[in-house]
C-alpha positions as CSV (number, residue, x, y, z in Angstrom):
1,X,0.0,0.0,0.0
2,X,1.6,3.2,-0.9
3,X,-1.1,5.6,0.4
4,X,0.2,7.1,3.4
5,X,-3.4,8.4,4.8
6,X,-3.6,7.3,8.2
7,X,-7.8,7.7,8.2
8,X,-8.2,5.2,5.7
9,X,-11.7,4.3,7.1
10,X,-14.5,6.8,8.1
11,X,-15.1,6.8,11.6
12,X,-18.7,5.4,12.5
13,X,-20.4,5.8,15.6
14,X,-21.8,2.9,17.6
15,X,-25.1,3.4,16.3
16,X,-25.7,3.7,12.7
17,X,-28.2,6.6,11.3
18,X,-31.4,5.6,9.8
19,X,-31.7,2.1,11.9
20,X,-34.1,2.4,14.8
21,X,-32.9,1.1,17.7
22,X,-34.2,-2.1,18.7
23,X,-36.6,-0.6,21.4
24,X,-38.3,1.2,19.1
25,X,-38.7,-1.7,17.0
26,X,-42.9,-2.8,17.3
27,X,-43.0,-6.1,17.6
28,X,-45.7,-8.0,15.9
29,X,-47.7,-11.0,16.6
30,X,-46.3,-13.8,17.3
31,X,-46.8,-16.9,14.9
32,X,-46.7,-20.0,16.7
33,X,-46.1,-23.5,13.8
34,X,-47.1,-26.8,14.7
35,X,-47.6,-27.8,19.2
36,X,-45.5,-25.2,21.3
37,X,-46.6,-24.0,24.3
38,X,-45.1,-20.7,24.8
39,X,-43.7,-19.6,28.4
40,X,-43.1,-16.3,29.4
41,X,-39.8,-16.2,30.8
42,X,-39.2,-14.2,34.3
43,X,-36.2,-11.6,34.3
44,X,-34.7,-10.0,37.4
45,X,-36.5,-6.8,37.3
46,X,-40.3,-8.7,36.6
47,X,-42.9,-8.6,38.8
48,X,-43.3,-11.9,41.1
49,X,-45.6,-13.6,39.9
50,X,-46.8,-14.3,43.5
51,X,-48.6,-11.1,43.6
52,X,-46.9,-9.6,46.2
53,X,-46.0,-6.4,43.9
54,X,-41.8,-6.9,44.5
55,X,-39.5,-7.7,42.0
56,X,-38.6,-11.2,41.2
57,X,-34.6,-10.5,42.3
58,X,-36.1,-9.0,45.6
59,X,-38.1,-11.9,46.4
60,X,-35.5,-15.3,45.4
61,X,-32.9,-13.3,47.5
């Protein structure tokens, strides 16, 4: 390479332009193909399903 440019690339920022970010992405229906039960899956920060109104962290620890 004989081009002595050290900025050979343009610098891009973490998050491109014109792509919304994935929480603004609307998700649509779900399409369920064949038997599957579908589970909802608990994070940390969910509501217990217990009913007592704390987190689900708060209440395993």
């Amino acid at each position: 390479m004989t081009n002595s440019n050290p900025y050979l690339f343009e610098r891009s920022s973490k998050r491109r332009r014109g792509y919304p970010s994935e929480t603004a992405v609307k998700r649509g229906d779900r399409v369920v193909h064949g038997h599957k039960e579908l589970h909802e899956k608990l994070g940390n920060n969910d509501l217990c399903p217990c009913g007592s109104g704390r987190c689900f962290q708060a209440v395993l620890s």
